[in-house]
C-alpha positions as CSV (number, residue, x, y, z in Angstrom):
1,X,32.8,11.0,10.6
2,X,35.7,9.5,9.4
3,X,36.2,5.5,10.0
4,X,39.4,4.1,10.7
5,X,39.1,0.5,9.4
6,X,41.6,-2.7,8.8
7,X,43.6,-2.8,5.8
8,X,42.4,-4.4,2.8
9,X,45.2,-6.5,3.1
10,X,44.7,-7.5,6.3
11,X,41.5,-8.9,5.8
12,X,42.3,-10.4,2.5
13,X,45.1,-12.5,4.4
14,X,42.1,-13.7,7.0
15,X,39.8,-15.4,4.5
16,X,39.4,-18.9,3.9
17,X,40.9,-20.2,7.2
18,X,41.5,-24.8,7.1
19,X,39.8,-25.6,10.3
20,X,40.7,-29.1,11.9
21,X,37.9,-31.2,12.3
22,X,37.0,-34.7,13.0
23,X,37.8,-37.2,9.9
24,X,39.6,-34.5,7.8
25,X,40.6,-31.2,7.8
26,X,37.6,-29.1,5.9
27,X,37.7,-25.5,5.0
28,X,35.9,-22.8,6.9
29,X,33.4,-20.8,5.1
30,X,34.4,-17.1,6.4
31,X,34.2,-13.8,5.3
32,X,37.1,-12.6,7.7
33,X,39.0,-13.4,10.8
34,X,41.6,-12.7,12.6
35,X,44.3,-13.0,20.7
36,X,44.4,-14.2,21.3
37,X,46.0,-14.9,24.3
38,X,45.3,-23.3,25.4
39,X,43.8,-27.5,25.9
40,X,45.1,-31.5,26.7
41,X,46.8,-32.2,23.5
42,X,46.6,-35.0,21.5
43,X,49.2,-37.9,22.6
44,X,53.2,-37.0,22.1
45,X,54.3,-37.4,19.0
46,X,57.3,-38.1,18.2
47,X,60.0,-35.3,17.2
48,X,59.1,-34.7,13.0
49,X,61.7,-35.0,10.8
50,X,61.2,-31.8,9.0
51,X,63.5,-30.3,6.4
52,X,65.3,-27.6,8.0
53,X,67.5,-24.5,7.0
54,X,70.9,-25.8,8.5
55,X,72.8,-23.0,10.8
56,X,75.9,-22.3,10.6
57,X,77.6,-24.7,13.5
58,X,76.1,-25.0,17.1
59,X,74.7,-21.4,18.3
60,X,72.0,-20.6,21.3
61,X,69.1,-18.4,20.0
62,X,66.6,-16.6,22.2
63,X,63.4,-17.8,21.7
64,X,60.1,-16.0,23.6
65,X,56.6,-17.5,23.2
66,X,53.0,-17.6,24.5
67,X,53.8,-21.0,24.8
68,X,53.8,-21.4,28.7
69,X,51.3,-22.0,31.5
70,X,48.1,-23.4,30.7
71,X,48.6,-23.2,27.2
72,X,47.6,-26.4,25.4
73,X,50.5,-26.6,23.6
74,X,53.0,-25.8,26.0
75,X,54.3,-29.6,26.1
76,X,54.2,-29.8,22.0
77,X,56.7,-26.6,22.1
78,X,58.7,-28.0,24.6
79,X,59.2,-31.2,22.3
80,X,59.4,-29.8,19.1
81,X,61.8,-27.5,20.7
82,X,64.2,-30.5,22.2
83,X,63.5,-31.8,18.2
84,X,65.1,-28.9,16.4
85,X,67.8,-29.1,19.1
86,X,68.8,-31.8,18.6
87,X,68.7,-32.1,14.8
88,X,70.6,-29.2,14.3
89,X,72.9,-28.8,17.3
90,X,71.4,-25.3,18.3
91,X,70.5,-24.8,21.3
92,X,67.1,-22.9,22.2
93,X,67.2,-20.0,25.9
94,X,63.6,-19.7,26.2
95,X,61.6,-16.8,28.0
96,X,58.5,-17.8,27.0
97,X,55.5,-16.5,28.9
98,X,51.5,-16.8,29.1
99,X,50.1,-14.4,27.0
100,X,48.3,-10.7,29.3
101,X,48.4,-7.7,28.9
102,X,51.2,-7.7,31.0
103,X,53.1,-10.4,28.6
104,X,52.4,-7.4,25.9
105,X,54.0,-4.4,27.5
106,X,57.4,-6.6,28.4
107,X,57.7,-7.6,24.6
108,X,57.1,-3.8,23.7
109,X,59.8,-2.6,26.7
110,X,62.4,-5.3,25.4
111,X,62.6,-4.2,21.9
112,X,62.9,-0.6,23.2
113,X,65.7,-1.7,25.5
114,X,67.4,-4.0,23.0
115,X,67.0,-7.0,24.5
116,X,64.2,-8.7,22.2
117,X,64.8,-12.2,21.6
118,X,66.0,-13.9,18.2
119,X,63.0,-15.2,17.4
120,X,59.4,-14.0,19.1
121,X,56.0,-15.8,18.3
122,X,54.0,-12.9,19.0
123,X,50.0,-11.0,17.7
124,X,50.6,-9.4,14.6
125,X,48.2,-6.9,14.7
126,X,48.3,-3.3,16.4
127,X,50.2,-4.5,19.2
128,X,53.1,-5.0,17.3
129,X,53.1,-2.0,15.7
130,X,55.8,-0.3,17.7
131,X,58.7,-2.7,16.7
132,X,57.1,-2.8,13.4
133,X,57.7,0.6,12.7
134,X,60.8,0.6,14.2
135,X,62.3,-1.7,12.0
136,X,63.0,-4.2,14.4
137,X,61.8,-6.8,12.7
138,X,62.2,-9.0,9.4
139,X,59.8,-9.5,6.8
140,X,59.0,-12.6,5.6
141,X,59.9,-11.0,1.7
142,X,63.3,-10.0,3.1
143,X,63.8,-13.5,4.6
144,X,62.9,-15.2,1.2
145,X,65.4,-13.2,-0.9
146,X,68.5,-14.8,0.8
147,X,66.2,-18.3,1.8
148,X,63.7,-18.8,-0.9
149,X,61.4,-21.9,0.6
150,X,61.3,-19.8,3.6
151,X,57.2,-20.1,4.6
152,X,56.7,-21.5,1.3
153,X,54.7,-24.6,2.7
154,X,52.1,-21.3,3.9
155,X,49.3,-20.0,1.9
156,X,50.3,-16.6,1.2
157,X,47.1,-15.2,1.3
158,X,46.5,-16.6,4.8
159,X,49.8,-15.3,6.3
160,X,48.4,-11.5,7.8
161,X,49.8,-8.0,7.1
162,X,50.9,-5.6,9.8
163,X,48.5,-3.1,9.9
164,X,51.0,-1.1,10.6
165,X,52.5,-1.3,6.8
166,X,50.8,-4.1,5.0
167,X,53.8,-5.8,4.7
168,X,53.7,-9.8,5.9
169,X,56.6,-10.5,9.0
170,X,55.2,-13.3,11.3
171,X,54.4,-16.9,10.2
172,X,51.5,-18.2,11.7
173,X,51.2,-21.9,13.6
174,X,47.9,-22.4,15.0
175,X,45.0,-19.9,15.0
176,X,42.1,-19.6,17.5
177,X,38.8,-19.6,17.6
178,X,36.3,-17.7,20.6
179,X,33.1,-19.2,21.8
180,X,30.9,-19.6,24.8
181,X,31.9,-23.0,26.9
182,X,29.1,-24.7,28.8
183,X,29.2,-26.9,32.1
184,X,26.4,-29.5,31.1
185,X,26.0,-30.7,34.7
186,X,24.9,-26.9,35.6
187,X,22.2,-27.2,32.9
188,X,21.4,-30.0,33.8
189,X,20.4,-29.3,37.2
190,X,18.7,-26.0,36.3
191,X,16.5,-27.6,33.5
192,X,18.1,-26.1,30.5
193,X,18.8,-27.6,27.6
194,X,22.3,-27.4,26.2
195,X,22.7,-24.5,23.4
196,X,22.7,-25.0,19.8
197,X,23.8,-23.2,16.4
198,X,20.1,-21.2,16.2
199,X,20.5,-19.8,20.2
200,X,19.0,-16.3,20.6
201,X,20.2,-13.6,22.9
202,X,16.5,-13.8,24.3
203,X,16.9,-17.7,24.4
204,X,20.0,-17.1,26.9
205,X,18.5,-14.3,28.7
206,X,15.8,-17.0,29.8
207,X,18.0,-19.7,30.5
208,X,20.5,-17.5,32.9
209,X,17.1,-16.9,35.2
210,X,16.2,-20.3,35.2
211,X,20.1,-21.0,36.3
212,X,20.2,-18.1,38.4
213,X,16.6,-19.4,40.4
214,X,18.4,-22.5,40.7
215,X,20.8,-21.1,42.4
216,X,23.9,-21.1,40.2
217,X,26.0,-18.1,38.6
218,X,24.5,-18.4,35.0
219,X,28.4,-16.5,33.7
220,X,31.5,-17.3,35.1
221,X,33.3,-14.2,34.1
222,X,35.8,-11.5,36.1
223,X,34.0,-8.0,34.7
224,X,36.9,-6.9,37.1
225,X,39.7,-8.7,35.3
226,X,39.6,-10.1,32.2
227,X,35.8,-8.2,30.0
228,X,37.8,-8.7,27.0
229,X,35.5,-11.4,25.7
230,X,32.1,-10.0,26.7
231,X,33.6,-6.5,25.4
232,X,34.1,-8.5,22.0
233,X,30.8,-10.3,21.7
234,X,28.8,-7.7,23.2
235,X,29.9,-5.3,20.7
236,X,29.6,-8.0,17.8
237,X,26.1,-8.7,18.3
238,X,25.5,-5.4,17.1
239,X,27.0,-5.7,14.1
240,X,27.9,-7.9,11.4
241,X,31.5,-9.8,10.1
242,X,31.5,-6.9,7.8
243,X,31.1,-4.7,9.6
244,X,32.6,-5.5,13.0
245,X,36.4,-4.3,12.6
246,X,34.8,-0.7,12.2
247,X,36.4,1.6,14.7
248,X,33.9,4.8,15.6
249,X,35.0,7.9,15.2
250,X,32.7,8.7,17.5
251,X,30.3,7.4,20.6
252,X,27.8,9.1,18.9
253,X,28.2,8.0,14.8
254,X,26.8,4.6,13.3
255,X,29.5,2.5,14.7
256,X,30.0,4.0,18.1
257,X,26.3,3.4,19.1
258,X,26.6,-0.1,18.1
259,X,29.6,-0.1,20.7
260,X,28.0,1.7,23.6
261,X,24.8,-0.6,23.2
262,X,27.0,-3.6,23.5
263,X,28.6,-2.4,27.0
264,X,25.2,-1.5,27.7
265,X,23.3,-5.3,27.2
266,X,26.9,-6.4,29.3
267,X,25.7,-3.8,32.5
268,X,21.9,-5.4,31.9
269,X,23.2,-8.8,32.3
270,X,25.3,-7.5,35.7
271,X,22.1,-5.8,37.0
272,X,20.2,-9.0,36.3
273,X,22.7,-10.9,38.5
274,X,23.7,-13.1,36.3
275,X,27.4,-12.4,36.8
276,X,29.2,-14.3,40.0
277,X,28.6,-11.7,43.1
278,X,32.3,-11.4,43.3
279,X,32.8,-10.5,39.5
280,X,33.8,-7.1,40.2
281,X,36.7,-7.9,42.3
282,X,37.6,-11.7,41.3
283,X,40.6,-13.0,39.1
284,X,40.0,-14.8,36.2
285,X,41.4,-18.1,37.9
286,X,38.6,-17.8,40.7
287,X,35.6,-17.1,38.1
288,X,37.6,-19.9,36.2
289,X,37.3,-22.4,39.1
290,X,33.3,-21.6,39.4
291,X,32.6,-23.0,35.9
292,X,34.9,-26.0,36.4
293,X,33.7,-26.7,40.0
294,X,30.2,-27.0,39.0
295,X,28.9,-23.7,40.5
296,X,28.7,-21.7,37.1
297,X,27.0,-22.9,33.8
298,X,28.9,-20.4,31.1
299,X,32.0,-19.5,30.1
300,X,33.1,-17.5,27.4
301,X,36.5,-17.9,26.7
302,X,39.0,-18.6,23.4
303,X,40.4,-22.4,22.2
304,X,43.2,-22.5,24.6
305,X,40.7,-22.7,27.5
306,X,40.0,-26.7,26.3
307,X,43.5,-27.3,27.9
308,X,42.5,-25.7,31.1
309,X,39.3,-27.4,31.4
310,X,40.6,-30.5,30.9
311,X,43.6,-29.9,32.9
312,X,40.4,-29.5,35.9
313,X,39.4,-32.9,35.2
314,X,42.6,-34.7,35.5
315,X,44.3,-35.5,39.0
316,X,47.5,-35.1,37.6
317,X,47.2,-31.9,35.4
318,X,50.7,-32.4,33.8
319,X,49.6,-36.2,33.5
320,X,46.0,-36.9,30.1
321,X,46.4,-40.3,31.5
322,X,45.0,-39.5,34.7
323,X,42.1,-37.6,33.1
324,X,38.5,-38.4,34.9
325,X,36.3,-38.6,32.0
326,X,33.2,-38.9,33.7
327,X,33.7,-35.3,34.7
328,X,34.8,-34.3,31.5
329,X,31.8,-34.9,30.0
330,X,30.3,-32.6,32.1
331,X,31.5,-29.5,29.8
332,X,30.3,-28.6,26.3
333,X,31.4,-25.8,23.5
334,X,29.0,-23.8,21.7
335,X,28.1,-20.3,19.7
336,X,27.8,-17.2,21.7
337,X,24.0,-16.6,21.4
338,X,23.2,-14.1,18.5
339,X,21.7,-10.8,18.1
340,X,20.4,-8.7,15.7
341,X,21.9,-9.4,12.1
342,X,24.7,-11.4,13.7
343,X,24.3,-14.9,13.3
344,X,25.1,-17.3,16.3
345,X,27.6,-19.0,14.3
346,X,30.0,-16.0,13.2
347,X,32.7,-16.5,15.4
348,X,35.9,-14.5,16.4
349,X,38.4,-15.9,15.5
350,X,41.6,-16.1,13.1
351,X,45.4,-16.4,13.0
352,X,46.6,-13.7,15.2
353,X,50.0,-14.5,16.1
354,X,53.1,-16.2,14.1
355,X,57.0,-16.2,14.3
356,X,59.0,-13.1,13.9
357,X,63.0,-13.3,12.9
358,X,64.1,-10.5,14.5
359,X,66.2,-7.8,12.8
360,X,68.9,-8.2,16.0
361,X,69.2,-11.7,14.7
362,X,69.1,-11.2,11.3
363,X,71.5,-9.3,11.6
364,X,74.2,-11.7,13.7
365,X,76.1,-13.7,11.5
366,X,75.9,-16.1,14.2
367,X,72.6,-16.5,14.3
368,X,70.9,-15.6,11.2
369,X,70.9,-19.0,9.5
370,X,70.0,-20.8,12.8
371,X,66.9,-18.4,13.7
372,X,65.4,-19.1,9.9
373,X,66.0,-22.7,11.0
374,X,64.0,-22.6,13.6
375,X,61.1,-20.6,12.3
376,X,61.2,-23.3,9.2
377,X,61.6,-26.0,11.7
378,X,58.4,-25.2,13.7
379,X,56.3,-23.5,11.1
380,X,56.7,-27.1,8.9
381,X,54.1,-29.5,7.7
382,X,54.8,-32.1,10.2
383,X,54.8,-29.3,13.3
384,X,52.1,-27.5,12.8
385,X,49.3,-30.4,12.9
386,X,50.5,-30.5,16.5
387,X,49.9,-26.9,17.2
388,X,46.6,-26.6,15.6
389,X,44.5,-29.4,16.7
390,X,40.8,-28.6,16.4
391,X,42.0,-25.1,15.8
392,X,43.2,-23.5,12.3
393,X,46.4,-23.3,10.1
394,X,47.5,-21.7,6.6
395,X,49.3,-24.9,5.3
396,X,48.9,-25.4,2.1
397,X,48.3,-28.9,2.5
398,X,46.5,-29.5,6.2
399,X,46.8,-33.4,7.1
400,X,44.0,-35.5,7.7
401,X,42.7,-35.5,11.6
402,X,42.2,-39.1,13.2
403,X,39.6,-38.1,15.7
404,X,41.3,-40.3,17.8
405,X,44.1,-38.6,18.8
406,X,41.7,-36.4,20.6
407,X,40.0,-36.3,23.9
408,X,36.4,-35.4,24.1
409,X,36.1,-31.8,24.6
410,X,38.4,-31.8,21.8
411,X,36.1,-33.6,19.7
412,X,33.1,-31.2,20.5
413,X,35.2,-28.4,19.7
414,X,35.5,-30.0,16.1
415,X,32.4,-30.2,16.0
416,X,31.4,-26.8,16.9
417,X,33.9,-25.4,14.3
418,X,32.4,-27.7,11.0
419,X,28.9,-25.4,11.7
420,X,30.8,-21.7,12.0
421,X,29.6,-19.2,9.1
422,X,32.2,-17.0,9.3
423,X,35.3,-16.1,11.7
424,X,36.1,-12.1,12.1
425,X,39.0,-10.7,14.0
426,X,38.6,-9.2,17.5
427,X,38.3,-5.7,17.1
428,X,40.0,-5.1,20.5
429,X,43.3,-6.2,18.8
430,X,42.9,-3.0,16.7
431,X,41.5,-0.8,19.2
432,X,44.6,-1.9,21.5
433,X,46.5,-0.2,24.5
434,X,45.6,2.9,26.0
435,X,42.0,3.3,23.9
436,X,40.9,0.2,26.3
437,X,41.2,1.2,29.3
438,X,38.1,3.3,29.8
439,X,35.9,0.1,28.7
440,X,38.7,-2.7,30.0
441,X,39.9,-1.3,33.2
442,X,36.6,0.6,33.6
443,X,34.2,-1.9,33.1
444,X,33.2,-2.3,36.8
445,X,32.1,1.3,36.7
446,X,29.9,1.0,33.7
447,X,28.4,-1.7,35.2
448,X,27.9,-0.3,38.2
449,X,26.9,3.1,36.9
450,X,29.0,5.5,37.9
451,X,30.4,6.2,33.9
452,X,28.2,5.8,30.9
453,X,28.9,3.5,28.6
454,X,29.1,6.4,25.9
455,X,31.5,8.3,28.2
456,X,33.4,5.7,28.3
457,X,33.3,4.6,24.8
458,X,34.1,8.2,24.0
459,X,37.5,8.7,26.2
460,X,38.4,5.6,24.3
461,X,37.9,6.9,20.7
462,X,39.5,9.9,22.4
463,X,42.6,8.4,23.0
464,X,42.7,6.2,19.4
465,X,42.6,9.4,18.1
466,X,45.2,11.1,19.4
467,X,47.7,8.0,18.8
């Protein structure tokens, strides 16, 4: 069968990823990374006084982010926005947005309805591969020929290719990291001892019926709503980093199997009962609410859930000063538990998203100078610390990280990311749109039984297919 796989040049632009950990910021060791679609930041800074492309004369630019919501860095956009304003003049209309599915099609229907926004910080894998075949939007090459230090401050070789063309458009600010969060207190209670970098698959098996029999929900997870993060690690424990960006060609070839035996252990673990009773039906927020209200002991979620989870422990969530650490130290980070050849600490992962110029912009006379500005302006040295935390960048030269600055769950996360082996890219970012629909939107009946997981996995490939 033949095996659609991630460019070469994709992957070569995912390797050697700076992490931010405690004390300094060390490199990764990873064989290849890549949504993902947020934490209590560090305390405000102070508005950087980064070198900037100067505009023109006083213009407004449309600006559209995932910046928004619960997003951890929702406040450090707002300020480093009301920074560039006022050090160049511009003025910023934002449409930002919390990153779904939803978030996803609106970008997609704007640029087909010309109203896309000057500047977009968006995925820049397959789901931008509409408006990058289109043309709609600048590459980073076409940028530097009329503004040569444009992104220069980035490693090159960390700044990912389109799949859709190999060619480099978005300039990454933070990256992401996925991994299984843990209410301690839950443990606690049930007898089990918090998870380390060796967990086993059997290990958590084990300890979800010990939870279970103590009458907890050993997952907090919406199958219903959000299975993109049990659909990912599922699948991954099957595999390997090199292995895991694979897409079958069929349900039925090397890859596929690996695929339907993932969805498989996910309807086990639903069977068992060690999914809320409600998962089926619930939102994310309510499944969310379980884990931070003490009722559920795991979570597997990406980076940007730190800022919720701290946001739960505050009585002001707008307000880290009000922040009840007693509680916070109720909840941990650590490795999904591995399987198979897959070890516990290969991660997903990556820089996934970055700042497009827009061909409608670059285009405007107006607004050309001003939108490189920007991108320069929040894609600098002094910005991009603030973005990536405990996360990952592609600076050339990452600052020094004064543990500090951080608040606890913060500080485990560091810690979590100095012991990962590898970070790989979630395969669902490839395998994006229509193809996951059987296996996203049809989880509840694999679960349930009503589909096989090969059926499903099948209409899937199906549909990649045919694209």
């Amino acid at each position: 069968m033949k095996m659609k796989k991630l460019t070469a040049v994709l992957m070569a632009a995912t390797m050697g990823l700076t992490i931010y950990g405690c004390g300094s910021a060390a490199p990764a060791a990873t064989e290849s990374e890549a949504p993902a679609a947020t934490e209590s930041e560090a305390p405000a800074a102070e508005a950087p006084a980064a070198e900037t492309t100067e505009a023109a004369g006083p213009v407004e630019i449309t600006v559209t982010t995932t910046f928004a919501g619960e997003d951890s860095n929702a406040q450090n956009y707002k300020d480093a926005v009301a920074g560039w304003e006022a050090a160049t003049g511009n003025t910023v209309s934002d449409t930002s947005a919390t990153s779904d599915e939803t978030f996803k099609t609106r970008i997609i229907t704007d640029f087909e309805t010309g109203s896309e926004p000057d500047v977009l910080f968006f995925f820049n894998g397959a789901d931008a591969n509409d408006f990058v075949n289109a043309g709609k939007v600048v590459s980073i090459d076409d940028i530097r020929a009329e503004f040569p230090e444009y992104a220069s401050n980035m490693n090159d070789d960390l700044i990912a290719a389109s799949p859709a063309d190999g060619v480099k458009y978005a300039v990454p600010v933070n990256g992401y990291w996925e991994a299984m969060f843990v209410n301690t207190k839950v443990l606690e209670d049930a007898g089990v001892a918090m998870p380390g970098a060796d967990y086993t698959w059997d290990q958590f098996l084990a300890d979800c019926q010990k939870i279970k029999d103590a009458g907890y929900a050993p997952i907090a997870a919406a199958l219903g709503n959000i299975p993109h993060y049990w659909w990912e690690f599922a699948i991954y424990n099957q595999q390997t980093p090199a292995d895991h960006l694979n897409i079958p060609g069929a349900a039925d070839d090397a890859t596929g199997a690996q695929w339907v035996a993932g969805l498989e252990d996910i309807k086990a673990l639903y069977e068992a009962g060690y999914f809320p009773e409600n998962t089926l039906s619930a939102t994310d927020d309510e499944t969310f609410a379980m884990f931070t209200d003490d009722k559920a002991a795991f979570l597997l979620d990406g980076s940007w859930k730190v800022g919720g989870i701290v946001g739960s422990c505050q009585s002001d969530p707008e307000d880290p000063s009000t922040i009840d650490a007693e509680k916070l130290g109720h909840f941990d980070v650590t490795y999904f538990p591995g399987k198979g050849n897959r070890k516990t600490t290969d991660l997903v992962g990556g820089l996934s998203m970055g700042y497009y110029i827009t061909t409608k912009a670059w285009e405007d006379p107006d607004k050309k100078a001003a939108a490189v500005s920007f991108v320069e302006y929040m894609t600098s040295d002094e910005v991009v610390p603030l973005f990536a935390q405990h996360t990952a960048s592609a600076l050339k030269n990452a600052p020094k990280v004064d543990e500090s600055q951080f608040n606890a769950l913060q500080v485990k996360a560091m810690d979590m990311m100095s012991g990962v082996t590898s970070l790989t890219g979630a395969v669902q970012d490839l395998f994006n749109g229509d193809c996951r629909v059987s296996t996203f939107d049809g989880m509840p009946d694999i679960v349930v039984g009503n589909v096989s997981a090969a059926d499903a996995v099948q209409e899937g490939i199906d549909v990649y297919n045919a694209q």
